[in-house]
mmCIF file of the N, C-alpha and C atoms, coordinates in Angstrom:
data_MODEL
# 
_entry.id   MODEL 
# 
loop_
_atom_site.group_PDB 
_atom_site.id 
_atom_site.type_symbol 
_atom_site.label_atom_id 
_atom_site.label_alt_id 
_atom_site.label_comp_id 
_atom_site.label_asym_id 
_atom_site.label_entity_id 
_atom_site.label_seq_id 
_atom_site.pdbx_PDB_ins_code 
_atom_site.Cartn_x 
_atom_site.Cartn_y 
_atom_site.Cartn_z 
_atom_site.occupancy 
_atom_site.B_iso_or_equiv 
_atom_site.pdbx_formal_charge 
_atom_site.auth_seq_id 
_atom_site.auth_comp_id 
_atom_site.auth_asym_id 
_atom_site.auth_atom_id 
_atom_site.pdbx_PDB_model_num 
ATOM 1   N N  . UNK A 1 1  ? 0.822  -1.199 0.000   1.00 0.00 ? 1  UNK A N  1 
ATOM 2   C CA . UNK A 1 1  ? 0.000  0.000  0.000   1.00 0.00 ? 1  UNK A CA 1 
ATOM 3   C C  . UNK A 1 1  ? 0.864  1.261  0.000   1.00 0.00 ? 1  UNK A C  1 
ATOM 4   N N  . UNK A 1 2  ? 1.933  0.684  0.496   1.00 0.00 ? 2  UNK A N  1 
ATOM 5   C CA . UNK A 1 2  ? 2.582  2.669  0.996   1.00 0.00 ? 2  UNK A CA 1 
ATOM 6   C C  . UNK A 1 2  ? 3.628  2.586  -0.710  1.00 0.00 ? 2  UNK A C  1 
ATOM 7   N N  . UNK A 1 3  ? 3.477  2.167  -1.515  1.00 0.00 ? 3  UNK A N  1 
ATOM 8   C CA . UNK A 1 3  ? 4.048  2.163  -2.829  1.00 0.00 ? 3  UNK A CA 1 
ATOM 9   C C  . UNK A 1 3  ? 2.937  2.869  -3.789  1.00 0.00 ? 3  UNK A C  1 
ATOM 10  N N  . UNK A 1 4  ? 1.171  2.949  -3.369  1.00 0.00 ? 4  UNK A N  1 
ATOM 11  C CA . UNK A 1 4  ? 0.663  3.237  -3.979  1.00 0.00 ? 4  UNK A CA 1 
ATOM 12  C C  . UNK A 1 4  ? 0.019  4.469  -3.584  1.00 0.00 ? 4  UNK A C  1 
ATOM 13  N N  . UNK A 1 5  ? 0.737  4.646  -2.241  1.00 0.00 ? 5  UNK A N  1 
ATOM 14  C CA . UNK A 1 5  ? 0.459  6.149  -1.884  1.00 0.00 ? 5  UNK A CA 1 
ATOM 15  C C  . UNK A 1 5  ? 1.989  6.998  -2.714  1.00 0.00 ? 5  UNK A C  1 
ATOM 16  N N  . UNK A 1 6  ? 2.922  6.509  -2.134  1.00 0.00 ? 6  UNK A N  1 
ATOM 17  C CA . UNK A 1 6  ? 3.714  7.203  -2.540  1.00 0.00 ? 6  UNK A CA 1 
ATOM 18  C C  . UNK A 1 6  ? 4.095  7.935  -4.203  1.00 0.00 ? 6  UNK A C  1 
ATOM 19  N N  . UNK A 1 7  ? 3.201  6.449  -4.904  1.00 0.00 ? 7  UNK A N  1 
ATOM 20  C CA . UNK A 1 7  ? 2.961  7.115  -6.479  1.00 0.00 ? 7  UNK A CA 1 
ATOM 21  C C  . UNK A 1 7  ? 1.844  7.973  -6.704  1.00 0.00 ? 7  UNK A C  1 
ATOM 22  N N  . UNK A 1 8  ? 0.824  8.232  -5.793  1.00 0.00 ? 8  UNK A N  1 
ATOM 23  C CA . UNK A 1 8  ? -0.040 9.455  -5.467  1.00 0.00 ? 8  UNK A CA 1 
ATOM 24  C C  . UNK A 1 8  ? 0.006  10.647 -5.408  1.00 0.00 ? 8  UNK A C  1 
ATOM 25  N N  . UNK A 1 9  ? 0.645  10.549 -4.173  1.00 0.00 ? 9  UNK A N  1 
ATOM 26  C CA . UNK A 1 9  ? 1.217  11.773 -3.617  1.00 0.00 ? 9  UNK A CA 1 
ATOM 27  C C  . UNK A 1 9  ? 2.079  12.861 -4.759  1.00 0.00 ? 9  UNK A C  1 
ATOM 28  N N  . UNK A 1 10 ? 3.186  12.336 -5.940  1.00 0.00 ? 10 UNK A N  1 
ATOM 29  C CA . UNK A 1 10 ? 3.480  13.599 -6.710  1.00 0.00 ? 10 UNK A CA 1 
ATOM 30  C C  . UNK A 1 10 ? 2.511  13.963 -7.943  1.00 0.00 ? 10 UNK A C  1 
ATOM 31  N N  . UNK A 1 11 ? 1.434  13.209 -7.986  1.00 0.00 ? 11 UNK A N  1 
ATOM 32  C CA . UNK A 1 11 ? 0.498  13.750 -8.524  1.00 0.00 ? 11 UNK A CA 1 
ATOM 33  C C  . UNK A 1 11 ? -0.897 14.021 -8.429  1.00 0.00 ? 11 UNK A C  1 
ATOM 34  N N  . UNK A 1 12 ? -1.118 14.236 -7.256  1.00 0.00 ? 12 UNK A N  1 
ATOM 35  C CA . UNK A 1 12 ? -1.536 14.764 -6.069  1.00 0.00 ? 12 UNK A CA 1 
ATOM 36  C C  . UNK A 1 12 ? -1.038 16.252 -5.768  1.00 0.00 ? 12 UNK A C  1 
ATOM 37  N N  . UNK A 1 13 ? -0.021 16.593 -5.370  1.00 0.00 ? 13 UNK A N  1 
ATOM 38  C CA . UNK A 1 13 ? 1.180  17.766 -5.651  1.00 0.00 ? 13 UNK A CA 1 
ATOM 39  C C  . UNK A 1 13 ? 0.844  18.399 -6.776  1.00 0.00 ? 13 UNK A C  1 
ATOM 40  N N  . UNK A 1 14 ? 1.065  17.441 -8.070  1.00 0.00 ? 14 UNK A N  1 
ATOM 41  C CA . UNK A 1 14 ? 0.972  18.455 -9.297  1.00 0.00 ? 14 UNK A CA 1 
ATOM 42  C C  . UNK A 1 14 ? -0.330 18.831 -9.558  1.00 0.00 ? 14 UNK A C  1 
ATOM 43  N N  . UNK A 1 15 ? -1.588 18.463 -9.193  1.00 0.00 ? 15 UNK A N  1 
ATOM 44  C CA . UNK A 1 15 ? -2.567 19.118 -9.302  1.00 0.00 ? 15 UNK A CA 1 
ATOM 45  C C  . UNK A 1 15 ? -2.918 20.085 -8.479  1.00 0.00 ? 15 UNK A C  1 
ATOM 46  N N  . UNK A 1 16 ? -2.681 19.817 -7.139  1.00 0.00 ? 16 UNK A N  1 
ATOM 47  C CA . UNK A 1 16 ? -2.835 21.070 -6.155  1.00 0.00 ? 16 UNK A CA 1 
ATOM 48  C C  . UNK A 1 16 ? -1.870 22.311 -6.531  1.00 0.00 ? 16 UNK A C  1 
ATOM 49  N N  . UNK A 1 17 ? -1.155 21.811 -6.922  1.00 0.00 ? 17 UNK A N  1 
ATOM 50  C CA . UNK A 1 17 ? -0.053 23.369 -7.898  1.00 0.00 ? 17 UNK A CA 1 
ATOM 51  C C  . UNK A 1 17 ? -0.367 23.956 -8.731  1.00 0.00 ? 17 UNK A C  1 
ATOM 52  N N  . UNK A 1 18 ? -1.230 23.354 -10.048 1.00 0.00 ? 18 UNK A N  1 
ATOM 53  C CA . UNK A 1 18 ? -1.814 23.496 -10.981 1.00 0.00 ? 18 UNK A CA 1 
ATOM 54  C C  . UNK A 1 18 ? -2.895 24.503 -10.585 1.00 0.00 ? 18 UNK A C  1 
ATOM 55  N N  . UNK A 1 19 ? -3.802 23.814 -10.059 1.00 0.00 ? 19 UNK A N  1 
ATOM 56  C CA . UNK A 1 19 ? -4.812 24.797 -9.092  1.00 0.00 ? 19 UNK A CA 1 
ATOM 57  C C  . UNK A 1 19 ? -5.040 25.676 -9.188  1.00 0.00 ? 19 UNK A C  1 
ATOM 58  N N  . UNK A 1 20 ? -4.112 25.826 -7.701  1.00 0.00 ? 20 UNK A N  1 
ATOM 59  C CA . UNK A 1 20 ? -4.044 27.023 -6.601  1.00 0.00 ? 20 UNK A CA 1 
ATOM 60  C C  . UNK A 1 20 ? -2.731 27.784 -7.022  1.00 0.00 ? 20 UNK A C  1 
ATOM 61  N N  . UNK A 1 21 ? -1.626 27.385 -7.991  1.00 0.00 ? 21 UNK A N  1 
ATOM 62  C CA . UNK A 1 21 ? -0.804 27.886 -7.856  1.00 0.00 ? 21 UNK A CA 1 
ATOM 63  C C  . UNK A 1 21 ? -0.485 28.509 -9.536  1.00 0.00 ? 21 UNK A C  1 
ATOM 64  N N  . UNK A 1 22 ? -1.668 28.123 -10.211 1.00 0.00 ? 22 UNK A N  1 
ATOM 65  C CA . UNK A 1 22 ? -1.331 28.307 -11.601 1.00 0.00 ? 22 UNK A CA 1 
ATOM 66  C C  . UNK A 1 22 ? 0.332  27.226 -12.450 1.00 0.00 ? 22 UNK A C  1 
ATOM 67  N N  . UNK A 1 23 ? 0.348  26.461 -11.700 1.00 0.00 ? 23 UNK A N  1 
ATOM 68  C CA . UNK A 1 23 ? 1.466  26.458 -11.884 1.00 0.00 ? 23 UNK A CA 1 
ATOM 69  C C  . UNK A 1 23 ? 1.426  25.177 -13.250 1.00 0.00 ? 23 UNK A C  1 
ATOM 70  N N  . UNK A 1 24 ? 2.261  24.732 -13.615 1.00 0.00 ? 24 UNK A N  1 
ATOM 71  C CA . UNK A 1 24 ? 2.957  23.651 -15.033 1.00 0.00 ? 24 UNK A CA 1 
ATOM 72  C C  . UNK A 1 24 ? 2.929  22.435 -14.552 1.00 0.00 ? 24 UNK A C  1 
ATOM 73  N N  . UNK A 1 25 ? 2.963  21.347 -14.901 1.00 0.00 ? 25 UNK A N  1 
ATOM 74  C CA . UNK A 1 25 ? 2.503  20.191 -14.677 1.00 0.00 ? 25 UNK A CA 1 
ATOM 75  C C  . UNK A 1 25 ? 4.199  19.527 -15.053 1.00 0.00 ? 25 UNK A C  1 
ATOM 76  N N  . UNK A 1 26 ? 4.516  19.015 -13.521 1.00 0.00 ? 26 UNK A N  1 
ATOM 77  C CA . UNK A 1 26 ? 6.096  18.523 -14.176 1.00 0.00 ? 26 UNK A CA 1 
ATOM 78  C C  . UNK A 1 26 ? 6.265  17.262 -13.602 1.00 0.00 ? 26 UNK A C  1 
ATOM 79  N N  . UNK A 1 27 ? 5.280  16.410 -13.476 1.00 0.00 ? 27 UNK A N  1 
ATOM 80  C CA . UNK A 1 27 ? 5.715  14.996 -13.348 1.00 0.00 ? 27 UNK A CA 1 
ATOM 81  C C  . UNK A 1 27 ? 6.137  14.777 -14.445 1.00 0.00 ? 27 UNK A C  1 
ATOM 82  N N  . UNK A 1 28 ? 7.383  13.346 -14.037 1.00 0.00 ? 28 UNK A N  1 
ATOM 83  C CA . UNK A 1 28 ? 7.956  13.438 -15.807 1.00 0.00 ? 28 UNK A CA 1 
ATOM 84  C C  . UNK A 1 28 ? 8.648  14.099 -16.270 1.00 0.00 ? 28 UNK A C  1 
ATOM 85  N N  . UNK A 1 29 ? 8.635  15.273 -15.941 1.00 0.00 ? 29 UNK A N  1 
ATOM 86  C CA . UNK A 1 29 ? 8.992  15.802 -16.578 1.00 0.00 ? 29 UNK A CA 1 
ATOM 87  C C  . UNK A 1 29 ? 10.449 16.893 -15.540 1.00 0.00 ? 29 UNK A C  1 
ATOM 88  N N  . UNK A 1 30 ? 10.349 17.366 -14.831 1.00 0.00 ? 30 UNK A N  1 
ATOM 89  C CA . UNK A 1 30 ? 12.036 17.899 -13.718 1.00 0.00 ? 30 UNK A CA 1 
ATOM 90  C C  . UNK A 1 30 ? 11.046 17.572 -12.448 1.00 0.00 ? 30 UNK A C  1 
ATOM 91  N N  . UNK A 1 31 ? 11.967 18.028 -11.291 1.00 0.00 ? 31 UNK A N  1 
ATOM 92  C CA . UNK A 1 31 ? 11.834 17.141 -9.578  1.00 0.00 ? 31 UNK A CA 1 
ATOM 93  C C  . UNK A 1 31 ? 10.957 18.670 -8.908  1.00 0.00 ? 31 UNK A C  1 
ATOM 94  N N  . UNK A 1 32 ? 10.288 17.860 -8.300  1.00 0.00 ? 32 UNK A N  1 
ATOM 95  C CA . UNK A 1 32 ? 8.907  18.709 -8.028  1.00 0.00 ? 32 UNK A CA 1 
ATOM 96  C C  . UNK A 1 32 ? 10.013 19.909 -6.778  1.00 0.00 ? 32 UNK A C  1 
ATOM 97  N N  . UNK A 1 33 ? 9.031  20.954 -6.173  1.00 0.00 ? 33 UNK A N  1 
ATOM 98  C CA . UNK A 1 33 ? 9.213  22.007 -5.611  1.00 0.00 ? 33 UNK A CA 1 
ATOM 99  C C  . UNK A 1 33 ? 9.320  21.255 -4.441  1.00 0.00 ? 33 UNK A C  1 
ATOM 100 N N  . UNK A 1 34 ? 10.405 21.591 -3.457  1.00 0.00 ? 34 UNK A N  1 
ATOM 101 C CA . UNK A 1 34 ? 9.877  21.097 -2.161  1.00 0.00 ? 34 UNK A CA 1 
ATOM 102 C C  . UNK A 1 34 ? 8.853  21.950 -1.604  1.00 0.00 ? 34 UNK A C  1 
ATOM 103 N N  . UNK A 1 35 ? 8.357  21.801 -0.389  1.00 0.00 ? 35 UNK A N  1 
ATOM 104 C CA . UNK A 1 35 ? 7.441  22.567 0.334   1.00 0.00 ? 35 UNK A CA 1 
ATOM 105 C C  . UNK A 1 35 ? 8.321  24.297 1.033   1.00 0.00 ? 35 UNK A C  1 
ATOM 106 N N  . UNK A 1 36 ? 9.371  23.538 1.330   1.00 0.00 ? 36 UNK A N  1 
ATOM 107 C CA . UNK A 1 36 ? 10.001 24.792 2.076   1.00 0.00 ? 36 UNK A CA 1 
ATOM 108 C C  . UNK A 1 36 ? 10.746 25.232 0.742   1.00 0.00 ? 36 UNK A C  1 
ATOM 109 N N  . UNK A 1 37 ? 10.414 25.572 0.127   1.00 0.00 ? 37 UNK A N  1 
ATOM 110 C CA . UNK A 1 37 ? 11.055 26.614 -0.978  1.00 0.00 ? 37 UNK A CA 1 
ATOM 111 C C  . UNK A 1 37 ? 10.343 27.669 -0.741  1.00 0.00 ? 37 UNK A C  1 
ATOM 112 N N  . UNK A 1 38 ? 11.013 28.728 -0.624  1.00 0.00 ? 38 UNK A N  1 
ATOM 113 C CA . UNK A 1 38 ? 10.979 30.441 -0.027  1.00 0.00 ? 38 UNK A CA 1 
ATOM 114 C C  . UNK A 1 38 ? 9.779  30.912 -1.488  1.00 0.00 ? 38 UNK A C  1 
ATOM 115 N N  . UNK A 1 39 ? 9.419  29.973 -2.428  1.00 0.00 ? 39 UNK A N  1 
ATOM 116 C CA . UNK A 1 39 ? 8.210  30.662 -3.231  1.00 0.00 ? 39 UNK A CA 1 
ATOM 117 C C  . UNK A 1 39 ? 7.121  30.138 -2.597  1.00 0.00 ? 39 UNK A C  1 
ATOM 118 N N  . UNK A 1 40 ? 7.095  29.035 -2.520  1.00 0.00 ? 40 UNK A N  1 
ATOM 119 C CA . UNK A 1 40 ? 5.887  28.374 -1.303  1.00 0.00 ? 40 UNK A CA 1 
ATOM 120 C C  . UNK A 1 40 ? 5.181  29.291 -0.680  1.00 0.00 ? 40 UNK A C  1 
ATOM 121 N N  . UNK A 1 41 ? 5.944  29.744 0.406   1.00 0.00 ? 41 UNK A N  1 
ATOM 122 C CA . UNK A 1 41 ? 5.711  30.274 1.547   1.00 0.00 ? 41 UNK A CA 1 
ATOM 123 C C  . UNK A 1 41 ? 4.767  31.876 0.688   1.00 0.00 ? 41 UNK A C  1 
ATOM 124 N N  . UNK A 1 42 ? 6.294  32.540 0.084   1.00 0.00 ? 42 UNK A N  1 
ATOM 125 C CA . UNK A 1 42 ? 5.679  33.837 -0.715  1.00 0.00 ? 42 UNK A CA 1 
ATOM 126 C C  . UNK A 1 42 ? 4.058  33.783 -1.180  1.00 0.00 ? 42 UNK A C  1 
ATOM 127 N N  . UNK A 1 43 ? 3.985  32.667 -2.193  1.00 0.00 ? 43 UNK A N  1 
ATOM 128 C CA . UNK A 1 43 ? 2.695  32.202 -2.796  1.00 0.00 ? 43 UNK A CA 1 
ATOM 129 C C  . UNK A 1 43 ? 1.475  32.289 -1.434  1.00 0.00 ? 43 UNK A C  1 
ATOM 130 N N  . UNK A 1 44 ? 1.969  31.697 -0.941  1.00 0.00 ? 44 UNK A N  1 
ATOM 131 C CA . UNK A 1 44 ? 0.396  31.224 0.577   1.00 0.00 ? 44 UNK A CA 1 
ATOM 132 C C  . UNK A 1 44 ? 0.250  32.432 1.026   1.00 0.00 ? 44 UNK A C  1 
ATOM 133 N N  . UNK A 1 45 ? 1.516  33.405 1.422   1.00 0.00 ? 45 UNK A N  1 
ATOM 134 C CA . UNK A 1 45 ? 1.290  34.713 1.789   1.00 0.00 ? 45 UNK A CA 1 
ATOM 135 C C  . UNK A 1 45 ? 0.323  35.737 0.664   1.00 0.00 ? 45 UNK A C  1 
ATOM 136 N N  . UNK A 1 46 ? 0.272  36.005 -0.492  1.00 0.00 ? 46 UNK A N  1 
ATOM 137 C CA . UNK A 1 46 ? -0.021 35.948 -1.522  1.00 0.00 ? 46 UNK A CA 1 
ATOM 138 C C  . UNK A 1 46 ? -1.853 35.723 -1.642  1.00 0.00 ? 46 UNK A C  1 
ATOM 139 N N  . UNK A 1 47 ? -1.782 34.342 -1.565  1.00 0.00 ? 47 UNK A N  1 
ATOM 140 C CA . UNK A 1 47 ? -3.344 34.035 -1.329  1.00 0.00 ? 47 UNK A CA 1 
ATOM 141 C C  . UNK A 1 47 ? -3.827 34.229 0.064   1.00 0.00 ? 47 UNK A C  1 
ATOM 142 N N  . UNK A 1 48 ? -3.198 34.455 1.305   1.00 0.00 ? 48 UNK A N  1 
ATOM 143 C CA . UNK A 1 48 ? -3.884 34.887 2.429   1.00 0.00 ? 48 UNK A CA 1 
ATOM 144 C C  . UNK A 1 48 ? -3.975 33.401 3.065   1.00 0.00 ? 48 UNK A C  1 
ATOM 145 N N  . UNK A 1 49 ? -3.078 32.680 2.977   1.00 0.00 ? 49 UNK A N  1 
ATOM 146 C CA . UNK A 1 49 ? -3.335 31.441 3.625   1.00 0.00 ? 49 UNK A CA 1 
ATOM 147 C C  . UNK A 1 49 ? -2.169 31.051 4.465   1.00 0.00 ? 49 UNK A C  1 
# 
């Protein structure tokens, strides 16, 4: 089971980015954003969250 979360979870990520974040769809394609990347944070500040 935790093999079929874990293949979830980055696309899971890429849609909640997509979203809320306008953002590009990069499974596959380069290595996702971590969470603590200093745009993260900017972004949530941004939307008020």
């Amino acid at each position: 089971m935790r093999d079929v979360t874990q293949a979830l979870a980055p696309r899971t990520a890429e849609k909640i980015f997509q979203t809320y974040f306008d953002g590009d769809a990069w499974v596959r394609k380069e290595a996702p954003v971590v969470s603590t990347d200093p745009r993260i944070s900017v972004r949530l500040g941004q939307l008020g969250l």
